[in-house]
C-alpha positions as MATLAB code, in Angstrom:
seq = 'XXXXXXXXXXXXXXXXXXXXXXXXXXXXXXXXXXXXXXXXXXXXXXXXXXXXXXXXXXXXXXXXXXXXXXXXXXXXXXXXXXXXXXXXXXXXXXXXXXXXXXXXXXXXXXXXXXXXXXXXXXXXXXXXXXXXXXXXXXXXXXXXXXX';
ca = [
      15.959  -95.069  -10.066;
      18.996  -95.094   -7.518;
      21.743  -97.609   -9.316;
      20.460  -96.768  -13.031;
      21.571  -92.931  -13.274;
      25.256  -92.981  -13.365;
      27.101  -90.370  -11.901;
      28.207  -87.112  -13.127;
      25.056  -86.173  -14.423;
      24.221  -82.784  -16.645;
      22.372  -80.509  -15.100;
      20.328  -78.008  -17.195;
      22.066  -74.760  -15.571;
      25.488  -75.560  -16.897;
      25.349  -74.609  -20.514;
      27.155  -71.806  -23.024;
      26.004  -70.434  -26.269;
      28.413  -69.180  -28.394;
      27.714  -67.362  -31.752;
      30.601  -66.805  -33.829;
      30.741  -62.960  -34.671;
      29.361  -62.269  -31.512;
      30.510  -61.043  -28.053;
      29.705  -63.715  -25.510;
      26.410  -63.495  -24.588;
      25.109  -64.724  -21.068;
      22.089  -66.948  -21.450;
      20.597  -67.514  -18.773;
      17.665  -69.267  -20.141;
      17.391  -71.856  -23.477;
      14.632  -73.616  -24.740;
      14.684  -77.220  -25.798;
      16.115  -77.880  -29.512;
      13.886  -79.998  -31.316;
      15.035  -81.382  -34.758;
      12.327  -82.953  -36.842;
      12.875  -85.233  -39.984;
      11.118  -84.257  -43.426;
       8.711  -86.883  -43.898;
       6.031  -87.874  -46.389;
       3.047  -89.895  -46.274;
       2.982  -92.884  -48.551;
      -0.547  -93.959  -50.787;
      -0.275  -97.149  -48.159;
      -0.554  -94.609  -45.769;
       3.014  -95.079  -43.631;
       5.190  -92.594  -43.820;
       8.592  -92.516  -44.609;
      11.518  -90.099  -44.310;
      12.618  -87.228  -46.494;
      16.099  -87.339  -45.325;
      16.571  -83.745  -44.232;
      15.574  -82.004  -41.349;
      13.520  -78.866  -40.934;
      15.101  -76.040  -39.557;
      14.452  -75.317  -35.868;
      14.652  -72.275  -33.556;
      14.754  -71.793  -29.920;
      14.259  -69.241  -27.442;
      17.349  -67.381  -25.250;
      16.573  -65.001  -22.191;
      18.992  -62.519  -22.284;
      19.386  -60.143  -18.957;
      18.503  -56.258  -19.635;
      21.336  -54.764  -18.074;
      23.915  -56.214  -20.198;
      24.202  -53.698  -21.794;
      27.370  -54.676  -24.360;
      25.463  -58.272  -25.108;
      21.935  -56.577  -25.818;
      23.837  -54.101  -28.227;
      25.502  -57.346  -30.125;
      21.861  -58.831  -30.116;
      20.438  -55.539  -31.550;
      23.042  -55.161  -34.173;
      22.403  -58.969  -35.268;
      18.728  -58.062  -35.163;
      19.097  -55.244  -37.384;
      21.819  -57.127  -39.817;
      17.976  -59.761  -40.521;
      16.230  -56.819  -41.758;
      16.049  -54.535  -44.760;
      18.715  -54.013  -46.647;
      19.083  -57.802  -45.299;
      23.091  -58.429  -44.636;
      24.612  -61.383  -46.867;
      25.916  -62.074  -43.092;
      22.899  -62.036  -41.088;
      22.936  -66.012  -41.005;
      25.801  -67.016  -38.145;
      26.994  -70.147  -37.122;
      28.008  -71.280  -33.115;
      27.822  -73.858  -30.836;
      25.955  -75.436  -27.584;
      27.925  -77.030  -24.898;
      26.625  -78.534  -21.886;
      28.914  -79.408  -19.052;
      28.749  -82.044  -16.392;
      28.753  -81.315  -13.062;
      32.098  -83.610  -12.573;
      35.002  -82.410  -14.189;
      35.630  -85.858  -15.582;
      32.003  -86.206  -16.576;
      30.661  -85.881  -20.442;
      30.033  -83.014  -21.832;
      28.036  -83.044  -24.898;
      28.448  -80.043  -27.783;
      26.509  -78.985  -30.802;
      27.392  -77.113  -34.278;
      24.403  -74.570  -34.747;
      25.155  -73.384  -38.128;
      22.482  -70.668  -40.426;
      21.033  -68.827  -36.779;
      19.249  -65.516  -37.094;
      16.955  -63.993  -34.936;
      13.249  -64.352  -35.957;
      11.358  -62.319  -32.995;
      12.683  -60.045  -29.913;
      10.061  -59.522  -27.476;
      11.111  -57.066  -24.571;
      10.041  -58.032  -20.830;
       7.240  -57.603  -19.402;
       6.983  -54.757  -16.623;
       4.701  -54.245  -13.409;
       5.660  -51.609  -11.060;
       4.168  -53.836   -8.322;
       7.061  -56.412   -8.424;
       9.455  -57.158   -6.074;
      12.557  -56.248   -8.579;
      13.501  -59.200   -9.980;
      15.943  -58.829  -13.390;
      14.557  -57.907  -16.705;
      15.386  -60.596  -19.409;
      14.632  -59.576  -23.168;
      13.590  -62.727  -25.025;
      15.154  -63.673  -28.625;
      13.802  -66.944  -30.819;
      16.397  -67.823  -32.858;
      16.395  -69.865  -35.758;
      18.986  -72.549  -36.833;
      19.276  -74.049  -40.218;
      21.490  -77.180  -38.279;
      22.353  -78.926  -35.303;
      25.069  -81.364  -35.705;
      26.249  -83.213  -32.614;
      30.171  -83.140  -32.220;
      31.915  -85.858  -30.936;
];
């Protein structure tokens, strides 16, 4: 592969999520975002494509003991449920940097994101300490690349 990556690559630990609404939340984990056309099989059996996408969701790891960013994830949490708040749906954006500062960096619009599951860590009094992470899947109506 040497001579066919160019330089200034992306890695996958250089990334911010930003929800607007929200204080800044470090993520220190993010699944993949998979988008998925609306298709529909044909009597000739091919399929062809509905034009829209489906809405996806991810995951986000979220560290414990940030304490001000797990209260901004609660209060979004509780916005999703009943009485359901005409502003539980937020939009924000992805941006992953190169590791160059001249290198690409490629953003996202993530528009119509709620929370759809929290699920607390897991805890074992026999581990060696490492940092609690509470786990969100979010869902996102859109993801529009920008420039």
């Amino acid at each position: 592969m040497k001579g066919q990556i160019l330089p200034g690559h992306i890695p996958v630990n250089k990334f911010t999520l930003q929800v607007v609404g929200l204080a800044s939340i470090t993520v220190t984990e993010l699944s993949g975002i998979e988008e998925e056309l609306q298709t529909t099989e044909l009597p000739d059996r091919t399929v062809a494509s509905g034009g829209n996408t489906n809405a996806s969701e991810f995951t986000i790891m979220v560290p414990a003991h940030h304490s001000v960013e797990i209260q901004a994830m609660e209060t979004w949490w509780r916005e999703c449920q009943d009485p359901v708040s005409p502003t539980y749906k937020k939009n924000g954006s992805l941006k992953m940097e190169s590791v160059s500062s001249v290198g690409p960096v490629r953003r996202f619009n993530l528009t119509g994101m709620f929370p759809t599951a929290r699920k607390l860590p897991d805890l074992e009094m026999a581990n060696e300490g490492e940092a609690a992470m509470y786990e969100w899947t979010i869902s996102v109506d859109s993801v529009r690349p920008i420039g």
